[in-house]
N, C-alpha and C positions, 0 to 999 in steps of 0.2 A: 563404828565397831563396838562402841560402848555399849549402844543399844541393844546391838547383836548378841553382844556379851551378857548382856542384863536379861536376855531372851531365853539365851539358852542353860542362864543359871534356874531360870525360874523352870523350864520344863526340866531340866533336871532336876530339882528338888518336888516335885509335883510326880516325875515319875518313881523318885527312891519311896515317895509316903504313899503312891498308889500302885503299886509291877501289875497288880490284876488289870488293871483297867485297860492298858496295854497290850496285856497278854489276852485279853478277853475279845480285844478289836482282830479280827480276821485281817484286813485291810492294813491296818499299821504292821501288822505280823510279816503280812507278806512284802510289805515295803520297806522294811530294815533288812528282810533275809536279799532281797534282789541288793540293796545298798551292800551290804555285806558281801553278795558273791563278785558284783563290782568292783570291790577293794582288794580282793583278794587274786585278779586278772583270770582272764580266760583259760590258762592254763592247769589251772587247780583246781580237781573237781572235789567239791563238797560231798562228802559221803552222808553227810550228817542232813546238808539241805535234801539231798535226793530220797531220803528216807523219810523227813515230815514230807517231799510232796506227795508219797505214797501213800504216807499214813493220812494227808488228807485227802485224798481222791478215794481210796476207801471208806474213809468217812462219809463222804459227800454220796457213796454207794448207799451203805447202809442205812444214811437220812432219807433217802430215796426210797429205799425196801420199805422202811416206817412209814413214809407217808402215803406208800400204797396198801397197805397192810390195813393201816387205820383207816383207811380211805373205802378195802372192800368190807372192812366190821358194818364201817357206817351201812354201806350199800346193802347187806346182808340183812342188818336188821331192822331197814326200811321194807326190804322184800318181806320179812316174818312178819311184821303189822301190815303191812298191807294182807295176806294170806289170811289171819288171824280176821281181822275186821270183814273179810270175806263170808268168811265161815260164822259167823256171830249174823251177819245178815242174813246168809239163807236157812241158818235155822230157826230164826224168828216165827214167817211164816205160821198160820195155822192152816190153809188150805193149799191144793196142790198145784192152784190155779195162782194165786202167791205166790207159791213159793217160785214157778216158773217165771212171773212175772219180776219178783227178785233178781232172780239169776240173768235177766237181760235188762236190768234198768241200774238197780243198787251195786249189783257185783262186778258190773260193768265196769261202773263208775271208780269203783273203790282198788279193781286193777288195773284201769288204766289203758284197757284193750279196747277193741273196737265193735266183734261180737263174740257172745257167749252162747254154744247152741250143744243141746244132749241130747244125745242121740242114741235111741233103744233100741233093740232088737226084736222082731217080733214074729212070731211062727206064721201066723194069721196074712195070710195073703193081700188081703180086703185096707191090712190097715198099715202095713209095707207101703215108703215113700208117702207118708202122709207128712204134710212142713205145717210147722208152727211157727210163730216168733221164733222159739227156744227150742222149741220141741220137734225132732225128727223121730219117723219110727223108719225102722227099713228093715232089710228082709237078715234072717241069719245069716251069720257068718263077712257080714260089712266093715263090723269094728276090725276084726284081724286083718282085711283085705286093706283098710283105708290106711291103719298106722302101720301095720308092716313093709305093705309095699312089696312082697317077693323076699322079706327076711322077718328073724324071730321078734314075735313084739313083746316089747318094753310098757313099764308101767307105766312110763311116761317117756311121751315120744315129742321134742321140740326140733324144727326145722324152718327153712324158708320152705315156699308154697310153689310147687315145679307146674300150677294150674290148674287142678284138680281142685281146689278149695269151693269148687261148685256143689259139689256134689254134698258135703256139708253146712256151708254156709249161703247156699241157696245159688241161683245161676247169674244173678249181678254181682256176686263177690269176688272179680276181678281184681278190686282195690287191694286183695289180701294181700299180703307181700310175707309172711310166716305166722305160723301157729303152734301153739302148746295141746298136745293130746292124750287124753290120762284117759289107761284104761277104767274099768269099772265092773267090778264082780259084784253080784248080785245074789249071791249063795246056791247054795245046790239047790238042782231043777229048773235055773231062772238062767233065762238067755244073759249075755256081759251088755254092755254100754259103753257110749264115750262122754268126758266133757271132754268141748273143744273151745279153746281163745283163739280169736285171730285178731290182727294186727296189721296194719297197713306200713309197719316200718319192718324191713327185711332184717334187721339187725335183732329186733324186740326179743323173738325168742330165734336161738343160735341150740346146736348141738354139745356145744363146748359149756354151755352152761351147767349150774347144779339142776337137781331134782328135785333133791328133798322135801321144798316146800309142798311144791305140787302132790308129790306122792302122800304128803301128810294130808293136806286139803282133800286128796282120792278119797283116802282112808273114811275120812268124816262124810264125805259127799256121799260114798256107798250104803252107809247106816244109815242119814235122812234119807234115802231114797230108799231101801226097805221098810222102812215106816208108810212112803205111799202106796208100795207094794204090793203088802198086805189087804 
């Protein structure tokens, strides 16, 4: 008993010179208030305990919100350097043959997709349905048939791939499972285009996603390709 005694004079003096440290343990917190409703019998309810365990289960809400919050920052601004470092590579380039060559090797690599194929539109019959690595031309009026689909198109069109990804990314692109597709205006007088990513995980690019980068990435892609334009 003496010992006992000498045990609990010392945690008691250890806790009068420290309460933070106590109060800062979650675990001890919650095992005095259980000891406490204990003592106090089954019959009487704690208003007071019922009220921290709300206040901590909203806590434990809002550390949750925080950790996804800082969680899609990260994500976000993984996406903008990857976009960013895109664009710095296909501007590089000094020829057109480059620059295409970029766009399926470096660009590739730097988003993480599986192909990257742009796709022109062209009056000229002779040279409609010609395949490159990169480079498709096809006839008018494809770009709007291919991202629309039977509705209005969007600057940027992200989905899973219903099986049609032949028709842009060549006739063994079966592997595709979804694609990111950004229109591309070319200025007055000049037929549109697409770039198109695909991707073998169904998940990669989703509808629910944002846009923005890609639409910013459009933006830039449209002006170096009026440069070859010309």
């Amino acid at each position: 008993m003496n010992d006992l005694a000498a045990i609990a004079e010392d945690l008691r003096v250890r806790i009068l010179q420290e309460p933070d440290v106590i109060l800062e343990d979650a675990d001890v917190m919650r095992a005095l208030i259980a000891a406490n409703d204990r003592s106090m019998g089954g019959n009487i309810v704690d208003l007071r305990g019922v009220a921290m365990d709300r206040l901590e289960a909203r806590l434990q809400r809002l550390e949750d919100t925080h950790k996804s919050v800082v969680a899609a920052a990260y994500e976000n601004l993984a996406g903008m350097n990857q976009v960013h470092r895109a664009i710095n590579a296909f501007l590089e380039p000094l020829t057109f043959e480059a620059f295409l060559k970029c766009l399926g090797n470096e660009v590739v690599d730097i988003l993480r997709v599986g192909k990257v194929r742009l796709v022109l539109e062209s009056q000229e019959a002779a040279e409609a349905g010609i395949k490159h690595e990169v480079l498709t031309v096809v006839a008018p009026g494809f770009v709007n048939e291919y991202m629309g689909q039977g509705r209005p198109v969007r600057r940027v069109t992200l989905r899973r791939v219903d099986g049609n990804a032949g028709l842009v990314f060549g006739e063994s692109a079966s592997w595709v499972q979804s694609e990111a597709c950004i229109a591309l205006d070319f200025g007055a007088n000049r037929l549109p285009g697409m770039l198109a990513f695909a991707s073998d995980d169904g998940n990669h690019f989703s509808s629910n996603q944002g846009t923005d980068l890609l639409d910013f990435m459009g933006g830039v892609f449209e002006r170096a390709m009026r440069h070859w334009l010309e």
